[in-house]
Every structure is written in C-alpha cells, then in structure tokens.
C-alpha positions as CSV (number, residue, x, y, z in Angstrom):
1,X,94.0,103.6,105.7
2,X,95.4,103.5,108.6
3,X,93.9,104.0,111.9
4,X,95.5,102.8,115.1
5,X,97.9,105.3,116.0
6,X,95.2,108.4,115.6
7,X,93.4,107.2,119.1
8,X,97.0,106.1,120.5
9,X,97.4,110.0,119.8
10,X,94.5,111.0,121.3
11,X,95.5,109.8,124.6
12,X,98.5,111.8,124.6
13,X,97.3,114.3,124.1
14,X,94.7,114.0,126.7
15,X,97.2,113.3,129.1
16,X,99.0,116.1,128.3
17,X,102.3,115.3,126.7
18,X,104.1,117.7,124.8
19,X,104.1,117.1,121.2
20,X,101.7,118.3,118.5
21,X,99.6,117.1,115.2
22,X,98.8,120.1,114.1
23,X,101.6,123.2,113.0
24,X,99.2,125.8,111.3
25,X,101.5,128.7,111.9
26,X,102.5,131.2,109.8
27,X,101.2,130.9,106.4
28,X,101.8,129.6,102.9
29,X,102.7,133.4,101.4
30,X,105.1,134.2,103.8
31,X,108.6,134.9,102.0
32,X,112.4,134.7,103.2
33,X,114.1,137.4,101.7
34,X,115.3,135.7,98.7
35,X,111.6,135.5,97.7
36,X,111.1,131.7,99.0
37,X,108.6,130.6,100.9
38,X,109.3,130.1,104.8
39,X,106.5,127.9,104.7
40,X,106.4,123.7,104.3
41,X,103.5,122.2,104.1
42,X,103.0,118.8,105.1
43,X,100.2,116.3,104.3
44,X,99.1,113.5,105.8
45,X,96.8,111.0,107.3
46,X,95.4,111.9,110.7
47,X,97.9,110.1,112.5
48,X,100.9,112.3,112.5
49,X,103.0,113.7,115.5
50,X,105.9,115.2,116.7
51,X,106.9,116.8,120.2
52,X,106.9,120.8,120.1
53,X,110.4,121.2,121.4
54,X,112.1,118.8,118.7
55,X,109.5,120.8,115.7
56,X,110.3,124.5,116.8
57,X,114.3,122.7,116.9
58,X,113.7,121.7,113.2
59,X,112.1,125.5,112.4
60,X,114.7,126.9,114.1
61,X,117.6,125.4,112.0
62,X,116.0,125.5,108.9
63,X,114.1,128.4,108.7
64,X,111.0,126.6,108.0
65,X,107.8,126.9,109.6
66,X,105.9,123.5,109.1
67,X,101.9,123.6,108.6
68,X,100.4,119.9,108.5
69,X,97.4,119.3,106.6
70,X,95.6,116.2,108.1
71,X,93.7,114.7,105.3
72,X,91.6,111.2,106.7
73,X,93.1,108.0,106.7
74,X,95.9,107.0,104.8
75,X,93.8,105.6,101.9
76,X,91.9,108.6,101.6
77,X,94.8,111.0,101.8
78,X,96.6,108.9,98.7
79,X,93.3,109.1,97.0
80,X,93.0,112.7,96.9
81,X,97.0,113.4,96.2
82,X,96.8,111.2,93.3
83,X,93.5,113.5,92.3
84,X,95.6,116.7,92.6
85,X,98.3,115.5,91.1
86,X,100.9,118.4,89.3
87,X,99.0,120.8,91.8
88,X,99.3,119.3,95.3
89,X,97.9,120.7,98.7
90,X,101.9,120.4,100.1
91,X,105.2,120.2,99.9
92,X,105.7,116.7,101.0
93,X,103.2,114.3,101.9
94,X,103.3,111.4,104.5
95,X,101.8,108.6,105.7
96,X,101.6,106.3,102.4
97,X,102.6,102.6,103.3
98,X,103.9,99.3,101.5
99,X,100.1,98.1,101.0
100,X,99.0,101.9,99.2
101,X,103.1,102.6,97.7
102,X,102.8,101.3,94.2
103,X,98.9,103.1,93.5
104,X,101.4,106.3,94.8
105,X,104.2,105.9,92.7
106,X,102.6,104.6,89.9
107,X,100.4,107.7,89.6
108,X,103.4,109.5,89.6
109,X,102.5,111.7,92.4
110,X,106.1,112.2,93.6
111,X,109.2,113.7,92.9
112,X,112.6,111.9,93.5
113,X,114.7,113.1,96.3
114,X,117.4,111.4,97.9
115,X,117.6,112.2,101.5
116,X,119.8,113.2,103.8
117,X,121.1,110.5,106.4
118,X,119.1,108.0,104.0
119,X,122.3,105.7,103.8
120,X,121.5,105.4,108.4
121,X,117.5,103.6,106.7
122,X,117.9,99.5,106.8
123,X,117.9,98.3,103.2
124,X,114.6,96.2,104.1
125,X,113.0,99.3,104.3
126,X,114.1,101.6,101.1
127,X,111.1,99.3,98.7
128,X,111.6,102.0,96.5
129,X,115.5,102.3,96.3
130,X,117.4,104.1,93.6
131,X,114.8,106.0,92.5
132,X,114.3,108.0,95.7
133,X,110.8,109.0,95.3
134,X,109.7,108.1,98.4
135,X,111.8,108.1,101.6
136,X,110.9,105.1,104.4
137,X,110.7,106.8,108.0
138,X,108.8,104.3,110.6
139,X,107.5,100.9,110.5
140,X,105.6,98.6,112.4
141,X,103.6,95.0,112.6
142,X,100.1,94.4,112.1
143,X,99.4,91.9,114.1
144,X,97.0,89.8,117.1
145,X,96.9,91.3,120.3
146,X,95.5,89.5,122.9
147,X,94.3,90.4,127.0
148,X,96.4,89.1,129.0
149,X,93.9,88.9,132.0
150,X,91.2,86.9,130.1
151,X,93.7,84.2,128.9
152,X,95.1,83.9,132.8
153,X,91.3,83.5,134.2
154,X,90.7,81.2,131.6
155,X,93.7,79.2,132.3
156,X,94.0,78.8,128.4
157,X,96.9,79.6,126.5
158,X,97.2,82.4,123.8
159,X,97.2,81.6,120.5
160,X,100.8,82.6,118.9
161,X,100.4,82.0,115.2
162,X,97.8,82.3,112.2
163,X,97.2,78.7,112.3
164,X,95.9,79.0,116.2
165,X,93.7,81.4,115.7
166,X,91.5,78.9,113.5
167,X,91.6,76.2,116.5
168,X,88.2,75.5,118.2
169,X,89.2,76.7,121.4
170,X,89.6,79.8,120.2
171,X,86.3,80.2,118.8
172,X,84.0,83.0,118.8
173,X,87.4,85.2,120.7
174,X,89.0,86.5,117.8
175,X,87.2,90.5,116.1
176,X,89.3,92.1,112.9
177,X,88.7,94.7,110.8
178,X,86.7,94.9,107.9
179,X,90.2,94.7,104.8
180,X,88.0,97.0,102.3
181,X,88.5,99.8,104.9
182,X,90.8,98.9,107.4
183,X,94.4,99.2,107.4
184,X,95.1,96.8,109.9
185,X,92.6,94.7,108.5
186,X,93.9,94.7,105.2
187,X,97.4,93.8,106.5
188,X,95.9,90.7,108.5
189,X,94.5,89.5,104.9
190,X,97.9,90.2,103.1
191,X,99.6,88.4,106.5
192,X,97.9,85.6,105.6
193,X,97.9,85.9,101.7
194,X,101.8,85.7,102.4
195,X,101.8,83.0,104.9
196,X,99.3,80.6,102.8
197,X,99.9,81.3,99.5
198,X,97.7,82.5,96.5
199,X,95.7,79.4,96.4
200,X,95.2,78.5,100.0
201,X,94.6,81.8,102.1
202,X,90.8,81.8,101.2
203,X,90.6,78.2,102.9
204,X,92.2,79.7,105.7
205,X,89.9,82.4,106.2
206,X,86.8,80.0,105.6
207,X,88.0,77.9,108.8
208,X,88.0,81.9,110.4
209,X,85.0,82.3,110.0
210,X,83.7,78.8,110.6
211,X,85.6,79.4,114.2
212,X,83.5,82.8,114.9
213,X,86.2,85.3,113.4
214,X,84.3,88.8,114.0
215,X,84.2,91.6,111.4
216,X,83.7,95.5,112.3
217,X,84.5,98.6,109.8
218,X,87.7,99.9,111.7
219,X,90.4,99.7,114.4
220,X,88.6,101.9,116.6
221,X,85.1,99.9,116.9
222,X,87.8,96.6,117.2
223,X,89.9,97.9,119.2
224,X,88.1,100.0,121.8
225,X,84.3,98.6,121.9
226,X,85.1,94.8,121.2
227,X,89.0,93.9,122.7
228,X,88.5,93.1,126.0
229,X,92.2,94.1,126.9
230,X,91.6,97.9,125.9
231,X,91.0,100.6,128.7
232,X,88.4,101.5,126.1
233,X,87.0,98.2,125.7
234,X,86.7,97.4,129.5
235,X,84.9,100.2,129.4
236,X,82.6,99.7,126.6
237,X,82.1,96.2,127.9
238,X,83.8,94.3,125.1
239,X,83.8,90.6,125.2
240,X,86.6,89.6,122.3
241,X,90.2,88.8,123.9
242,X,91.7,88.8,120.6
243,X,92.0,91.4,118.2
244,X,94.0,92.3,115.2
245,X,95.7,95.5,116.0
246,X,99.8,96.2,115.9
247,X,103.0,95.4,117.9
248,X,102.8,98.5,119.3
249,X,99.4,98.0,121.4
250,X,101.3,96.7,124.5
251,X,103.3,100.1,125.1
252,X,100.4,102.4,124.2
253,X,98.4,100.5,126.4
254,X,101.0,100.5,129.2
255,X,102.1,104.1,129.5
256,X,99.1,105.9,129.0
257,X,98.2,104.1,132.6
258,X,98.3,105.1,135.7
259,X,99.6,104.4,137.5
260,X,101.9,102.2,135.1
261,X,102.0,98.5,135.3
262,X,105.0,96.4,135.5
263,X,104.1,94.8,132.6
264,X,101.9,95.6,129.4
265,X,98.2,94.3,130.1
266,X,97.8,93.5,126.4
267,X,100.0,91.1,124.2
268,X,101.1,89.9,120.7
269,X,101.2,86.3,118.6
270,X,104.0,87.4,117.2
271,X,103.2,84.5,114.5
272,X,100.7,86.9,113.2
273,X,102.3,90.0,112.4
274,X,102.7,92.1,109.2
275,X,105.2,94.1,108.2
276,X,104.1,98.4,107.6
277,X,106.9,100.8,106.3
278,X,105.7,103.9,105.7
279,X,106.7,106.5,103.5
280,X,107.1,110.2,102.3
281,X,107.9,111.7,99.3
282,X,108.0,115.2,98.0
283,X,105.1,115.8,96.1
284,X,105.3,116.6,92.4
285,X,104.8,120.3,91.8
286,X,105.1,121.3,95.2
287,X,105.6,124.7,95.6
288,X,108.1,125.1,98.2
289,X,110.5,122.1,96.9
290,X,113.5,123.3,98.8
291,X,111.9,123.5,102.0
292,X,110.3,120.0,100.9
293,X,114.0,118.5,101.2
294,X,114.5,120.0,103.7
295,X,111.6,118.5,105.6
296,X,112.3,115.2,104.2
297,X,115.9,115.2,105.8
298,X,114.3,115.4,109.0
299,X,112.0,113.0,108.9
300,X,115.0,110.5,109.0
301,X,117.0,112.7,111.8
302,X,118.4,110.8,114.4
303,X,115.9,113.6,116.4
304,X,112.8,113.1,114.9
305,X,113.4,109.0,114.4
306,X,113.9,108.9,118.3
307,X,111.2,111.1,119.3
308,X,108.6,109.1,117.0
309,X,108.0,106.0,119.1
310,X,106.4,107.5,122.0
311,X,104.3,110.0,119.8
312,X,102.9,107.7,117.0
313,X,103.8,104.2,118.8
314,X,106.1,103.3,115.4
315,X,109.9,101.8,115.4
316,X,112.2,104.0,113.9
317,X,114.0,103.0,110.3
318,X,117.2,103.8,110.9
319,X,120.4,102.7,112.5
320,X,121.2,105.6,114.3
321,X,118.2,105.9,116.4
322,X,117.4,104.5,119.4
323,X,113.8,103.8,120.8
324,X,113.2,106.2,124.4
325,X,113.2,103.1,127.2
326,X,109.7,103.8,128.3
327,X,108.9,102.2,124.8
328,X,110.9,99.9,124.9
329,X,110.3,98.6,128.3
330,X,107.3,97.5,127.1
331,X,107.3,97.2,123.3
332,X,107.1,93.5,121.7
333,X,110.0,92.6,119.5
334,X,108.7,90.6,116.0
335,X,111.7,89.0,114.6
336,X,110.3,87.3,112.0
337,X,106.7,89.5,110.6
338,X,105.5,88.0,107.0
339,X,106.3,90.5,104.0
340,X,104.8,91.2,101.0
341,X,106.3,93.3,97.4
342,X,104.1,96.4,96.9
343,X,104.1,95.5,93.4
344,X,102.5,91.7,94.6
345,X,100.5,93.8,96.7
346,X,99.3,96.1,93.6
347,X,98.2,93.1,91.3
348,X,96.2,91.2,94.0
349,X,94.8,93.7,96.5
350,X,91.3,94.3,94.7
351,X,91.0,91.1,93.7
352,X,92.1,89.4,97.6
353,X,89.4,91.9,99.1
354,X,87.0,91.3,96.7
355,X,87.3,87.3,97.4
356,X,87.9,88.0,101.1
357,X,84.5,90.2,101.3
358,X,82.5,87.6,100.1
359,X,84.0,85.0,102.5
360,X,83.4,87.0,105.3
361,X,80.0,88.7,104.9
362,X,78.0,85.4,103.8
C-alpha cells in the first residue's frame, strides 16, 4: 500500500541519477556450476531502488544476478504472495510494513533467516525478533507536511500536532488519503488511533471532517494535484497547504530542484507522524534459498543502508549506517512518531477503516 516513494523515484530517474528499479538480467535457469541458480529474484512493491554501482558491487561479490519483480503497491504485492504461497514468484520479497506484517507472517508466507549484520538493526525495529522471518531494512514517518510559502503569505502559523489540525483556522487546508487504499492514509488513521485511543479517535476524526479534512484515493492525487507545496501541485494548481505525506517530503522536494534551495520548501508537524518499518523476508519455497540469504544480508549492508536514503527517501535501520549529507541537510528529524503493535494493528485495522469510511464519506 504504499505509494509515496514510487513518484519520489520517478524524479530520479528523470533527472538522471544513477540507480535502478528494475534488474531483469540474466535469467531464472541460469546455473553456477554446482547446479545452483545464479539468479535471485526479488519481489516487491513498485517502490524499490538501488544505485547500479553499489547492485553490480553486490553481484559481483556474491555471484548473484538480482531480477526485481515490481508487483503494485505494497498491499497488493502481500496479497498475491500470500495467494502463491509454497510457490512464490521470488526468492525474497520486500516491501511489507508494520501496518500489512502480521496478515504476512500469519499466512506463513516466509521462511526464518537470521541475517547477517542483523545484530547493527535498532531493537525498535526487529517487531518480529527471534523468529527471524522477516528482516527490518528502512523506516520512515507518516506524517503532515505543510508549504512553507502559503503559511508565510498568510502570516499564520503551521499546525504542529494532531490536535491542530482540527482548529478552525485550519479549516478547509488540510487533504489525506483515502485509509482503505492508501498507505499513508492508513498510517494517519492508526497515528491517531494511537494518539486518541480506541474510544476517542472517531471523535477526532468527526471534528476533521467538520473542519473541511479532504479525502482523495492516493498519495499521488494528495500529494501532487491538491498540496500546494509540491512542484507537482503548483503546477496542477493545488489549493490544500497541508497534506498527509512522510518525513521525508522536505528532502525529495529539495534536491530534485534546481537549482537547490537553502532550505526545504515543504515541512513537517512532527506531532503528526507515524512510525513505517519495513520488511523482507525470504519467501517460503523459494527456489533459490541460498542466494535469498544472501540477498537478505545485503539489504542491511552498511552499502546498501547508506545508499537507500537518497534512492527511496527512507532512514536506514541500522547503526552502522550513515545518511549521505544531501539528505540530511534537509531531512526532518521526528524524535517522538506515535507507534502501534502489528498484532494491535491486525485486530483493528478492518474494523478502524470500516468506522473511519463511514465518518469520512457521509
């Protein structure tokens, strides 16, 4: 389900930095000459990236060539490994996060591994730890961004917390995505779910939408038609100065300029934010399962977990990695995002949307 990070990638690639999303090369019969396959295959949502130089590095050493098979969003990719379950497209798939992990695992879909450098992941990360079936390898925050600009012109100040955002003056400002379909808009409803409680998070989002709270299907339509503070949406003539996107927006925004500002035109109420870990996990019967580990051991390489940020605008997960400077000179540090269990997450997320869609479509 996610979705912010494919157009982020776009960009790039229109640009023309060097990294790629899509590794078809060689193919899934070729053989090493102990009768293994030289070919991984990776699955996941649309969003993934890596520079060439640091993937031909990893191909190099291992002896691996890696094809990536982009499968949707992260909700439909999840969907249709849990479907092929026992006879996977891959080797390893990637992209599943703490709102989708416990449908994953409890389908059964992957197979444990214990990873390589894994001890390097923060603790608040491995939601899965001691079984090993999935591995954590970014994260991020959902949360408000606003345009800088607008607020300024307006001489009003931006809102910095969930509570804000339901204040009159903010009315008719604020556009999300719809939770049923949205990843970013899902993780605003569980932000709140976790900041108001089981019995007070619909009364929240009643005084949302009495204040003018917009809905739209996904982060694309929210983010680059109806946010004001978007290159897209200043082109597309979009009116909303607040919209429910990531942490991330403000370097994405920033270095894809040009020429690049001194400081990011977009920023975040950091009293908003979400956490996202995502995962991967090798998938059960996959049929190259040592060149599956061996995949999964880069993933959280101190080379791959540097040269994420700037490729699909995510912090890295472990200690030994640092963020390049042109992210952070620009990236927004959330110190505090609300959190959620997966297994909370797995016994209220129908039921949240379900309330949350009728709240919001009356």
């Amino acid at each position: 389900m996610r979705t912010s990070k494919t157009t982020y990638g776009a960009i790039a690639v229109a640009v023309g930095l060097g990294f790629v999303t899509l590794s078809a090369c060689g193919s899934s019969g070729d053989t090493d000459s102990a009768g293994g396959s030289k070919t991984v295959t990776l699955v996941s949502h649309d969003s993934w990236a890596v520079s060439k130089n640091v993937l031909k590095d990893f191909e190099k050493k291992s002896g691996y060539t890696v094809k990536v098979l982009e499968d949707g969003d992260a909700g439909q990719a999840v969907n249709k490994a849990i479907l092929s379950k026992g006879n996977p497209q891959g080797d390893v798939f990637f992209g599943v996060d703490n709102t989708l992990l416990s449908r994953a695992l409890d389908n059964g879909i992957f197979t444990s591994y214990e990873a390589k450098n894994l001890g390097a992941v923060k603790g608040a990360y491995q939601l899965d730890a001691g079984k090993h079936r999935v591995t954590p390898v970014d994260t991020g925050a959902i949360c408000v961004n606003y345009d800088k600009k607008y607020f300024a012109q307006h001489k009003l100040k931006p809102p910095s917390s969930f509570a804000d955002l339901a204040e009159p003056r903010y009315k008719n400002l604020l556009v999300t995505e719809n939770a049923a379909t949205s990843s970013p808009g899902l993780g605003f409803l569980l932000g709140s779910a976790a900041r108001y409680g089981d019995d007070a998070w619909q009364g929240y989002w009643k005084k949302l939408v009495a204040n003018g709270v917009k809905v739209v299907d996904g982060w694309d339509q929210a983010y680059n038609e109806e946010f004001s503070g978007s290159a897209g949406g200043k082109k597309a003539g979009g009116e909303r100065p607040l919209v429910v996107s990531y942490a991330s927006s403000p370097p994405a925004e920033a270095i894809y300029s040009d020429p690049q500002p001194a400081t990011a035109p977009v920023g975040v109420a950091t009293g908003t934010c979400f956490r996202q870990v995502e995962f991967a996990g090798l998938l059960d019967g996959a049929r190259n399962e040592k060149g599956g580990k061996a995949l999964l051991d880069f993933l959280i390489s101190k080379e791959f977990q540097q040269d994420m940020p700037l490729n699909m605008f995510v912090d890295p997960v472990t200690d030994d990695a640092t963020a390049p400077a042109d992210y952070t000179k620009y990236a927004v540090k959330v110190d505090d995002p609300e959190t959620m269990s997966p297994r909370k997450i797995a016994d209220n997320r129908d039921n949240w949307v379900k309330s949350w869609t009728s709240l919001v479509r009356k």
